[in-house]
C-alpha positions in Angstrom: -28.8 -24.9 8.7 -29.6 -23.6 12.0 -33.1 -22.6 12.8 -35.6 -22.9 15.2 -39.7 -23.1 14.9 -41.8 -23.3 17.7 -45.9 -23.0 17.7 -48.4 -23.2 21.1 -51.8 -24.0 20.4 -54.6 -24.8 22.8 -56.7 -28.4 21.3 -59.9 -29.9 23.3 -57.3 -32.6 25.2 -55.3 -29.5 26.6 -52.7 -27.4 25.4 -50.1 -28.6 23.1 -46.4 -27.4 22.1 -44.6 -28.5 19.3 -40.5 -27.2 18.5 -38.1 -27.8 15.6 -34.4 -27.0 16.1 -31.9 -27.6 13.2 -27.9 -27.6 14.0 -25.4 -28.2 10.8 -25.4 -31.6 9.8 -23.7 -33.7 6.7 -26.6 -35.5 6.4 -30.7 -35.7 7.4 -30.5 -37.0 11.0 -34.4 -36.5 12.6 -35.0 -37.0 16.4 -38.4 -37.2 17.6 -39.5 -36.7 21.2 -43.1 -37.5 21.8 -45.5 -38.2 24.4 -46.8 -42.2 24.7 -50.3 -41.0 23.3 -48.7 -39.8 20.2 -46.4 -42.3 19.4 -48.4 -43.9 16.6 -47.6 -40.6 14.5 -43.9 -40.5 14.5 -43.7 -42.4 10.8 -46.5 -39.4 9.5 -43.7 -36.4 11.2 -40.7 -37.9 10.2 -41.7 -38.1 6.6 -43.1 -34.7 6.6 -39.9 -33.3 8.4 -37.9 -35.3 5.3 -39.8 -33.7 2.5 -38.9 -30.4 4.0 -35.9 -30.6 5.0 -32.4 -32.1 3.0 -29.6 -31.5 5.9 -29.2 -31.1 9.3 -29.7 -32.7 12.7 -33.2 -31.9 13.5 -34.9 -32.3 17.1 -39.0 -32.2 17.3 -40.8 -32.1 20.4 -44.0 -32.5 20.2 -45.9 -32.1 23.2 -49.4 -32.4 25.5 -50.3 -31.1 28.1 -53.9 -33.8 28.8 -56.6 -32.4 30.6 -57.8 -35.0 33.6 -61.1 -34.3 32.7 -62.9 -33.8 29.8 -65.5 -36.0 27.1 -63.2 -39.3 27.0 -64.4 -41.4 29.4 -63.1 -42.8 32.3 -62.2 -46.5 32.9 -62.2 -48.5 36.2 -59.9 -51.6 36.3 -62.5 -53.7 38.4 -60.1 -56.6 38.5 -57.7 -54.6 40.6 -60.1 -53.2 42.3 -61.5 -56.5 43.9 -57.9 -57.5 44.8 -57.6 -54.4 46.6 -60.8 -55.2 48.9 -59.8 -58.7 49.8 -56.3 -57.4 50.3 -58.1 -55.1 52.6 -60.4 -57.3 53.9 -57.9 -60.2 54.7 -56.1 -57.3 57.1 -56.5 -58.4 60.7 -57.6 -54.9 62.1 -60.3 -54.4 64.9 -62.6 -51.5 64.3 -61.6 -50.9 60.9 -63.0 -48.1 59.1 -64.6 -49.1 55.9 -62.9 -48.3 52.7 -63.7 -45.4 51.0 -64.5 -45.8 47.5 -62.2 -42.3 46.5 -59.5 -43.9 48.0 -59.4 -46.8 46.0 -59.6 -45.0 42.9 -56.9 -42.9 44.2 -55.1 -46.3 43.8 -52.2 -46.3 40.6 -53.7 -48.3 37.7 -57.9 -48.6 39.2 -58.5 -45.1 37.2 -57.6 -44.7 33.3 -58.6 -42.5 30.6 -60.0 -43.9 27.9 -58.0 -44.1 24.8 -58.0 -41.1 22.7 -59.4 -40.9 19.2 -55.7 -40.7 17.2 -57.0 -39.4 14.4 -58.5 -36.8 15.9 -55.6 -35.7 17.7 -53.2 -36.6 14.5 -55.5 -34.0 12.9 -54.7 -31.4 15.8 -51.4 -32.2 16.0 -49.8 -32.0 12.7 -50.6 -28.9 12.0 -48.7 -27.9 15.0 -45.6 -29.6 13.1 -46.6 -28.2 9.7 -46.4 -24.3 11.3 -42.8 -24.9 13.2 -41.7 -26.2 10.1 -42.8 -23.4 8.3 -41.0 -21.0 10.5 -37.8 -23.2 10.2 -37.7 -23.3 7.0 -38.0 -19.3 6.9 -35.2 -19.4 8.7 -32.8 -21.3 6.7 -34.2 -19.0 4.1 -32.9 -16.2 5.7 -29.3 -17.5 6.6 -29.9 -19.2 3.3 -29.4 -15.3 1.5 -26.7 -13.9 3.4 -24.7 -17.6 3.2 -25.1 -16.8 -0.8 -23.9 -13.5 -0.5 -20.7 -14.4 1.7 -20.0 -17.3 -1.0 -19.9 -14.9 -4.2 -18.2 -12.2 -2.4 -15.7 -15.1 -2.1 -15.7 -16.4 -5.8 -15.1 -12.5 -6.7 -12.0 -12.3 -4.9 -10.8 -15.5 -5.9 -12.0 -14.2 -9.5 -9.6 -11.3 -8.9 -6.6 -13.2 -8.0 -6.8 -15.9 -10.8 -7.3 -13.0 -13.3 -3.9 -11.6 -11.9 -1.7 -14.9 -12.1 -3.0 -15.0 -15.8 -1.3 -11.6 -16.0 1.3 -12.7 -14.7 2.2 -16.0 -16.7 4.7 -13.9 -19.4 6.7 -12.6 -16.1 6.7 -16.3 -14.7 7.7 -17.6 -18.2 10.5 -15.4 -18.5 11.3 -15.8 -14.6 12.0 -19.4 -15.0 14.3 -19.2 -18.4 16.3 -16.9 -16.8 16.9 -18.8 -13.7 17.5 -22.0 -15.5 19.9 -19.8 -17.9 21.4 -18.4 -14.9 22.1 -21.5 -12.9 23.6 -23.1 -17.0 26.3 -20.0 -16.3 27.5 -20.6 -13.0 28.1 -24.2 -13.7 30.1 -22.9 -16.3 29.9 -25.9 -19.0 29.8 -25.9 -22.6 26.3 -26.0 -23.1 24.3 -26.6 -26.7 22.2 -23.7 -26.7 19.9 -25.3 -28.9 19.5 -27.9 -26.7 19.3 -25.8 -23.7 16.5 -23.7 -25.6 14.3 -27.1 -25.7 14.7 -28.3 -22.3 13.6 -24.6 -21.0 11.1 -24.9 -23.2 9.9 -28.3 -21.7 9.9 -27.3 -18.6 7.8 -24.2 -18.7 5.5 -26.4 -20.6 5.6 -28.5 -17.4 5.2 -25.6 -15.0 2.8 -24.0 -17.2 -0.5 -22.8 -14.8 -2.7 -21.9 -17.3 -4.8 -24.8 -17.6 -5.2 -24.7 -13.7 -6.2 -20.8 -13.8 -9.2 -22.1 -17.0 -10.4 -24.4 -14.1 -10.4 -22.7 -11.5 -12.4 -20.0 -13.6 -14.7 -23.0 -14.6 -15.2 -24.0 -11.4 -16.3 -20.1 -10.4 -18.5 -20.1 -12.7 -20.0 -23.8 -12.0 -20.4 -22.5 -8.3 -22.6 -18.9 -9.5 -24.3 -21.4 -11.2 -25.4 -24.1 -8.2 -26.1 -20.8 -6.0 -29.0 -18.7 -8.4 -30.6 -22.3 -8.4 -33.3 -23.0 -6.0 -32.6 -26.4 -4.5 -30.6 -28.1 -2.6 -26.9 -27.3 -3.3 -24.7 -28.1 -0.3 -23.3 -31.3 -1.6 -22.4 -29.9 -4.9 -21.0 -27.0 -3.4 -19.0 -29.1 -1.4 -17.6 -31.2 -4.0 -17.0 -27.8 -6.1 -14.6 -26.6 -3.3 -12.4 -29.6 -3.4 -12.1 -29.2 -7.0 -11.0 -25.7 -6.4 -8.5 -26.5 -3.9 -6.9 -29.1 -5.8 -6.4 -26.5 -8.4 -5.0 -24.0 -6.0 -2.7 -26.6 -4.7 -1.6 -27.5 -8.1 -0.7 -23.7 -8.4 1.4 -23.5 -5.4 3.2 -26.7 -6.5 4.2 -24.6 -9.9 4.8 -21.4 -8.4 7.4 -20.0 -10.8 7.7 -16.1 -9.1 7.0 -15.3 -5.1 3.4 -13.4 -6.8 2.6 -17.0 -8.0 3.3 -18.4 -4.7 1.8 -15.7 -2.9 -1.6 -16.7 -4.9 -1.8 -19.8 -4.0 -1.8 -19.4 -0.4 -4.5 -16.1 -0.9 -6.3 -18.9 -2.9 -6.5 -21.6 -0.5 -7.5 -19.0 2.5 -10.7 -18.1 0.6 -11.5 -21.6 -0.4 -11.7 -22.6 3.2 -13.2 -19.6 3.9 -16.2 -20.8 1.5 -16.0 -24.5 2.6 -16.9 -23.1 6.4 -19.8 -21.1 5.1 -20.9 -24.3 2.6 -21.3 -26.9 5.9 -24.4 -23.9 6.6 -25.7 -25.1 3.0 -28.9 -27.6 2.4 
């Protein structure tokens, strides 16, 4: 998500800059800075910025440098103009020079420029915008691939430790009859052992993590999925990783051995791990 573009081209009003800059960012949020001249085109840029970007806080500056010369021509407010030689006139000097007609165009407000053709400079201009966004866009390519990487190098590892916990279930099965067998001893009752049999059995059913190690595999394979396609896929990412660490939760809560328990927390460190890189994710 963070990139920056910026393209300097000369145009027949002077020379003009133009500068994209992307942070990370939940949402589109699309700043515009542009000189009064311009202002007409900030609908036109903040729609193309839109349909290029999905995410991100982005700041555009878009600016230009006038020439005070050129073909537009120039404009004398005559109204002020006359107020400014009775002004003068009404003085009560003796010997007064006369005034000079430079200095009164010297005067804020007697001179303007005329107003400049703004589709003319719309057409300059927004290819300025069109280039910056280009090289932003490159950009968030490029993080784009090595995000990607990081996140399956990720869904591997977790890979690896859910494949081990499901080697592990028949140890945790036979972990928790024995301790509940164990703790039916030292109370040292007359138990049915029928009965006993059956509530063990229950509660392995209960504690059973099976189902959480198919969905966490699921949800790997959901995530492979969202990252070989090309478009947007932070927001599904992100919803992906809260279904993953719901699942790795689920397996700490029914940590039968220390392995188990262990897993869990491995679990949870590479899910953050991946949430981190996913707030970099259009």
């Amino acid at each position: 998500m963070t990139a920056f573009g910026r393209v300097e081209r000369q145009t027949r009003w002077g020379p003009a800059v133009c500068e994209v800059r992307t942070v990370n960012h939940r949402y589109l949020e699309v700043a515009l800075r542009l000189p009064e001249d311009l202002r007409a085109l900030e609908t036109v840029m903040r729609d193309r910025i839109t349909a290029r970007l999905g995410r991100g806080k982005v700041d555009c500056l878009l600016r230009l440098d006038r020439h005070d010369a050129g073909d537009e021509p120039l404009a004398v407010n005559h109204a002020l103009v006359r107020q400014l030689l009775a002004a003068a006139q009404s003085l009560p000097l003796a010997n007064a020079a006369p005034v000079q007609p430079l200095e009164v165009l010297r005067w804020p407000g007697v001179l303007n420029r005329g107003v400049p053709d703004l589709s003319a400079m719309g057409d300059a201009m927004l290819p300025l915008l069109d280039a910056a966004l280009d090289a932003v866009v490159d950009t968030r390519r490029r993080e784009g691939a090595r995000i990607r990487t990081l996140l399956l190098e990720r869904c591997a590892a977790i890979g690896n430790i859910t494949a081990k916990v499901r080697g592990l279930i028949p140890e945790i099965i036979a972990a928790i009859r024995e301790r509940y067998l164990q703790r039916a001893r030292e109370i040292d009752v007359q138990l049915d052992r029928d009965r006993l049999e059956q509530e063990i059995l229950l509660l392995v059913q209960k504690l059973d993590v099976a189902e959480e190690l198919d969905r966490l595999e699921a949800h790997l394979d959901e995530v492979r999925r969202v990252l070989d396609q090309q478009q947007p896929a932070g927001r599904r990412l992100d919803f992906l990783l809260q279904e993953l660490n719901r699942e790795a939760n689920t397996l700490g809560a029914k940590a039968g051995t220390v392995e188990s328990g262990s897993a869990s927390v491995d679990l949870k460190v590479l899910i953050e791990q991946m949430r981190e890189q996913v707030q970099n994710v259009e």
